[in-house]
Structure formats: structure tokens, C-alpha cells
N, C-alpha and C positions, 0 to 999 in steps of 0.2 A: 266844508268848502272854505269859512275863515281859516280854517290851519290851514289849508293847500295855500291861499293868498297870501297869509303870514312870512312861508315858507316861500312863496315867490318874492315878497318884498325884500325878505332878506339876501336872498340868490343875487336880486338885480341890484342892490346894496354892494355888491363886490365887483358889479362892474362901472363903480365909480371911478374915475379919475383919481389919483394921491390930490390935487389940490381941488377935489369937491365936485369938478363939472362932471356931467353925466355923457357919456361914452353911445352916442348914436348908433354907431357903429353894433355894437352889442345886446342893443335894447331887442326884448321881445317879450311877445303877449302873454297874460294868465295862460290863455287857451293852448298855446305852442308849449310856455314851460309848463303843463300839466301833463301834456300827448309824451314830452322827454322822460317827464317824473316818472307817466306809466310804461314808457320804454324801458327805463332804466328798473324799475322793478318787475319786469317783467324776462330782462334780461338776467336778475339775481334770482329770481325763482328758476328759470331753467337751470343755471347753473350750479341750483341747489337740489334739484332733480338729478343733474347729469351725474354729483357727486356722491350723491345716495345710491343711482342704478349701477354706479361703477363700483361702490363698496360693495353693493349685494351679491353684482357679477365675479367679485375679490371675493369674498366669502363662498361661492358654490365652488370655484375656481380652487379654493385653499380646500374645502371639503373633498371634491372630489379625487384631488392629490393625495388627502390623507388615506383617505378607501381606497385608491390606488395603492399607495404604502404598505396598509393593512394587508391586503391580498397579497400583492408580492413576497410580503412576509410571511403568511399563513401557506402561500404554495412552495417558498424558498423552504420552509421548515419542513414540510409534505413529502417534500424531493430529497431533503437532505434523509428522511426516515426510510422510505423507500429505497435511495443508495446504502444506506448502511444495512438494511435487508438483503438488499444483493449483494451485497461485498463480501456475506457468508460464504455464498455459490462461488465463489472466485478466490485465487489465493491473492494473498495482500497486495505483491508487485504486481501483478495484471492488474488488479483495480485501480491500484495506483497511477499504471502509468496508462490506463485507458482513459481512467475522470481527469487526469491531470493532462489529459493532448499529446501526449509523449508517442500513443500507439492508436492507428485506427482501427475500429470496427469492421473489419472490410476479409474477404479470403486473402489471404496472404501469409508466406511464409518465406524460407533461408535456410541456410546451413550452417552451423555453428557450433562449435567443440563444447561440447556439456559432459558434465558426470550425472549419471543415472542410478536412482537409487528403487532399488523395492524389497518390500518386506512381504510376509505373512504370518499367522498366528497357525504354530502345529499343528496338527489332528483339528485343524477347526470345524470339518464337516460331521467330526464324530460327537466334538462339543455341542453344536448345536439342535442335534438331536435328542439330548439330557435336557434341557432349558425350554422353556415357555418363551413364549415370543415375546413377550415383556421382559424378562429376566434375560434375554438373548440381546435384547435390543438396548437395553441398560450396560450390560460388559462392552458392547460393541462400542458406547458412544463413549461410555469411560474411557476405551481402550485406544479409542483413537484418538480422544481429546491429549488424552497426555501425549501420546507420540506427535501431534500436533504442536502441539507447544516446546515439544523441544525441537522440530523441525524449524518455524517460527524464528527461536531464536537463532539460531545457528544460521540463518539466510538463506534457506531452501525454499523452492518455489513447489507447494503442492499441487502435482498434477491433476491427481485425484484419488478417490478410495472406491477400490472395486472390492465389495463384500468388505473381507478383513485384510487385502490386502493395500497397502498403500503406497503409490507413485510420486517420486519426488524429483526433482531436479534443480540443479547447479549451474550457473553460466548466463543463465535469461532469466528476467530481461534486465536484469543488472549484473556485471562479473566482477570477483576482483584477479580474476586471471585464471590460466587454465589451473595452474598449480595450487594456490589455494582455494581455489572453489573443489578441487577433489578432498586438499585436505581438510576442508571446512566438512565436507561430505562423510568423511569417514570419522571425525570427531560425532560428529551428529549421532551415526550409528552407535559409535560405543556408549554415548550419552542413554541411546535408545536402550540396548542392552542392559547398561548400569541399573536403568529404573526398574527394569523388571524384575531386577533381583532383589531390587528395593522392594516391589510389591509382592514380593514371595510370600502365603500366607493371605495374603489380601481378598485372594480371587475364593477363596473358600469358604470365607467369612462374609462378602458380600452379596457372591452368586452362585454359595452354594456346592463349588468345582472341585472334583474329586482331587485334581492335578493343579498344578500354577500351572499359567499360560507361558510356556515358551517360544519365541519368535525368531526366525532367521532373515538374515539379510544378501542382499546381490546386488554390487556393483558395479560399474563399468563407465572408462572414460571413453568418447568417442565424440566422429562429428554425427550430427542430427540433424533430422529438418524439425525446423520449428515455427509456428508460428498458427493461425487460425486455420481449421477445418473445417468441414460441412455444407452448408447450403446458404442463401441470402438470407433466409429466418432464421436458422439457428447455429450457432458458429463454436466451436470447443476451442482452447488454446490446449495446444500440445504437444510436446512430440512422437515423431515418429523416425524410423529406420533401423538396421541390423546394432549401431550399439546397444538403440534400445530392448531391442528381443533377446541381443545378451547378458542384459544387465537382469532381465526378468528368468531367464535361464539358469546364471550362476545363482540365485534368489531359490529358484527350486535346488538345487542339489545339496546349498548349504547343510550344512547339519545343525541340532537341535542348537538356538542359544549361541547361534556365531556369526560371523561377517566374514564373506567370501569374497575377494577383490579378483578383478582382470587384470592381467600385466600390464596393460594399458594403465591403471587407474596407480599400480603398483609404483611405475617407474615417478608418478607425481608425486607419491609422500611417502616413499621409502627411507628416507630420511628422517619422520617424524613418527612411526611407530615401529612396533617389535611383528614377527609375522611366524607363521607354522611355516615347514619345508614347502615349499611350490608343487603343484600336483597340475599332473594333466586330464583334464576331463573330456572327453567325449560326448558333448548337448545335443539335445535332439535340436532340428533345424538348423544348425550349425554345422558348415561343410570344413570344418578343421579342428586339431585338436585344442582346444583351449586351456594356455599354463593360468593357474588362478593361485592364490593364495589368500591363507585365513589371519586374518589380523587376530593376534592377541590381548587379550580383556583380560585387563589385573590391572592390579594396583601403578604395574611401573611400564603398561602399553604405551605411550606417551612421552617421549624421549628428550629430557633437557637441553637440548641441543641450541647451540650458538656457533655462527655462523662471523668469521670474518674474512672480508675479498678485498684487493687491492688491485691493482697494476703488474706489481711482482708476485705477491701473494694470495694464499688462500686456503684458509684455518679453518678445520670445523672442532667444536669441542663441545663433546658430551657432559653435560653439566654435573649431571646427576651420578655420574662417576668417578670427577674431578676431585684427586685426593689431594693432601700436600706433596709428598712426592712429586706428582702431576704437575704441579705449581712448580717448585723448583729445576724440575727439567725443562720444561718451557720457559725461565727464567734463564737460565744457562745457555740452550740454542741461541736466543735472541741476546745476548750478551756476546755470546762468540761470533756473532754475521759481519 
């Protein structure tokens, strides 16, 4: 109690007057300035409560954000493993342009000029009756992976693989026009072709096979319906209609180790490769005769060509032909115009 009074004498010491008199006015009791003293410290203790409960409340508050964080990121990662599992089931452009919003999940479809591609492997029902289902199941996924990969690059969109045969398509759901999406299509095939002559020897050594696997090709340019099939549960991206059935038709007739084009697909890159005489075929399901032609696989299928167009003009020159002569007669015209 001396210190409280100490500390009162000295309080009421400040409410002296500058020249000494004491200040009525202001004067009050031990008892009044003890009630303030314990006001005022009772005012600094709550407010040192309030500051502690609001740190504690900042700290659950920061905790519980982080475990927040945590989780988002442990289901963000969860989600991203899961899509890349499914993005197997799918070919790249569909998953692409489904995760990215581009395309909904929903039945719907259109019509759309696509080129259609399919393959099969020869005699494959006779092959797999030699092989164990292990050793059947190892060719197959070899067999497709690399035809995969060079579908892939080439910008095809895989349909799907029924057994050993495989569906492909040009034009959806990205194009870069009718024209080079066929020739994009028929490059692909001879790529396809090419490797398998690359693997000649391979299939005997790996799986055993009396024979290399030989594969034929069928294509066809045409409009399509495309887009999702099925039911609310489960929905296929596809297409469907008669180019398609043609393109799977010319694909049976082919002969061993070739690629069989539609005139349709013809008049797009007739320009860019070499081909066998035109032949008319006779397809089952098909109510006319169909002209087709075999693209040629060698060394020089593939045709150096350059292309110039003008207003007045319009130049095509085979490159890979182009002699000197060549040069100086085109040198000559265009000096004499």
C-alpha cells in the first residue's frame, strides 16, 4: 500500500500548476486513484488476453490453411496420376481437347471430311494359333506399339485396335486441311510399311515366327460422322459412315505389304507420291465399282516437288528430276516472256 501511495503522490504531483499552486480542479482521492490504477490494469490484462486468443486463433487459422494446402496437393497429384492412366485409353488429341474444355463429355457428333485409315497383320488368325498366349500377347503389343508411334507422330488420331487391326483418322479434332491431312495419312502408311521391313528377321528371333509379319493398308478420303457414341455411362469417340466402311474394305483387298488408296484420297496427294495403274474393285457392301490405287514404296515414292503460283502464273517442278538442262530451259522461257 506505501507504493500505491507513493505512486499516487507522484500522479497528483503532475497535477500541479507550472507556478506551484495545486489544481482543485483535479485533485482526487487514494481510494478513486487506486479503483483507476486497478481499472487501468485490468484493462492491460484483457488486452493481453485478447492478443494471445487472436495469436492462437492466427496460428489454427494458418494450420489449418496449410492442411488445406497439403490435401489439395496430395488430391491435385492423385488426379493428375489417374489422368495420365486414362489418357492411355484415349488417343492424345481427344484427351487433350476433353481436359483442356475444348470438347464435352456429352453424345454428340457432325459431319466432317476426314481420311480413314486401317491396317491388319496377314494370316494373323493362322499366327496365333502357333504362339502361347504370352508370346501372342508380347508380338501384339510390340506390334502395335511401334505402329503407334509412328501414327503419333505423323498427327493421327487413333481410333482404336480391334485385335490386330488398327483404326486411325485424319481431320479431327485438329486439321490442317483436307489435303494435307490425306497426305499426312499416306506418308504415315509408308512410314508404317518402311519399319516392317526394317523388322524383317526380328519376328523370328523374338517370337519364334516362321514368317515376318506382313501388313496391308486401306484408305479413304470421305465426309464422316464424328464425334461421341453410346449411352450416358459410357461414351466411345468415333467415327462412323460409308467412307468409313470403305476405307476398311479397300484394307481387306490390299495385297500383302501395300497401301491401297480411294480415288477420293487419290485426287489429294496425287501430287506427292508415285502409284500402280488404277484398278477397279468390286467390295462387298459397296453398291459400285470402286477405282483404287496402290501407292508405291521405294526409295523415290515420295516426289521432290515444288510448287510456284501467282496471279498469272503456275509452276510445278519436280525436284528430284531437275537436271541442268532443266535449269537452262526454264532460264531461257522466263528471259524470253
Amino acid at each position: 500500500m506505501n507504493i500505491i501511495s507513493t505512486i499516487l503522490k507522484a500522479k497528483r504531483g503532475l497535477n500541479t500548476k507550472l507556478d506551484g499552486g495545486p489544481t482543485k480542479m483535479n485533485e482526487t482521492t487514494p481510494e478513486e486513484e487506486l479503483q483507476n490504477l486497478k481499472k487501468e490494469v485490468s484493462r492491460l490484462r484483457l488486452e493481453a488476453n485478447l492478443r494471445k486468443s487472436l495469436a492462437t486463433q492466427l496460428e489454427k487459422q494458418k494450420k489449418v490453411a496449410e492442411d488445406a494446402k497439403a490435401e489439395a496437393m496430395t488430391k491435385s497429384q492423385q488426379l493428375e496420376a489417374v489422368s495420365g492412366q486414362l489418357a492411355k485409353y484415349l488417343s492424345p488429341q481427344i484427351y487433350e481437347s476433353i481436359f483442356s474444355g475444348k470438347q464435352n463429355v456429352e453424345i454428340k457428333s457432325y459431319r466432317k471430311k476426314l481420311t480413314v485409315f486401317f491396317s491388319d497383320i496377314i494370316n494373323f488368325t493362322n499366327i496365333s494359333e502357333t504362339l502361347e498366349s504370352e508370346e501372342l500377347t508380347a508380338l501384339l503389343n510390340f506390334y502395335l506399339n511401334e505402329m503407334s508411334q509412328i501414327a503419333l507422330s505423323f498427327g493421327g488420331t487413333i481410333d482404336k485396335y480391334i485385335g490386330d487391326a488398327v483404326m486411325i483418322f485424319f481431320g479431327d479434332p485438329e486439321t490442317l486441311g483436307i489435303e494435307e491431312d490425306a497426305h499426312r495419312c499416306v506418308s504415315m502408311a509408308i512410314a508404317m510399311q518402311k519399319r516392317m521391313v526394317e523388322l524383317q528377321g526380328y519376328w523370328g528371333k523374338q517370337f519364334g515366327l516362321k514368317q515376318d509379319l506382313q501388313i496391308r493398308i486401306g484408305i479413304n478420303t470421305g465426309y464422316c460422322t464424328v464425334g461421341n457414341f453410346g449411352s450416358e455411362d459410357r461414351l466411345d469417340y468415333t467415327v462412323v459412315g460409308a467412307a468409313v466402311n470403305l476405307a476398311s474394305r479397300l484394307e481387306g483387298a490390299a495385297p500383302a505389304s501395300s497401301i491401297l488408296i480411294s480415288e477420293e484420297t487419290f485426287l489429294q496427294v496425287q501430287q506427292h507420291f508415285d502409284f500402280k495403274e488404277a484398278t477397279e474393285l468390286e467390295l462387298k457392301g459397296v453398291g459400285r465399282k470402286v477405282k483404287s490405287y496402290e501407292v508405291m514404296i521405294d526409295d523415290y515414292e515420295v516426289r521432290k516437288i515444288l510448287n510456284f503460283s501467282g496471279d498469272s502464273y503456275d509452276l510445278t517442278v519436280r525436284k528430284d528430276q531437275l537436271g541442268e538442262k532443266d535449269i537452262d530451259a526454264l532460264k531461257k522461257i522466263i528471259s524470253e516472256l
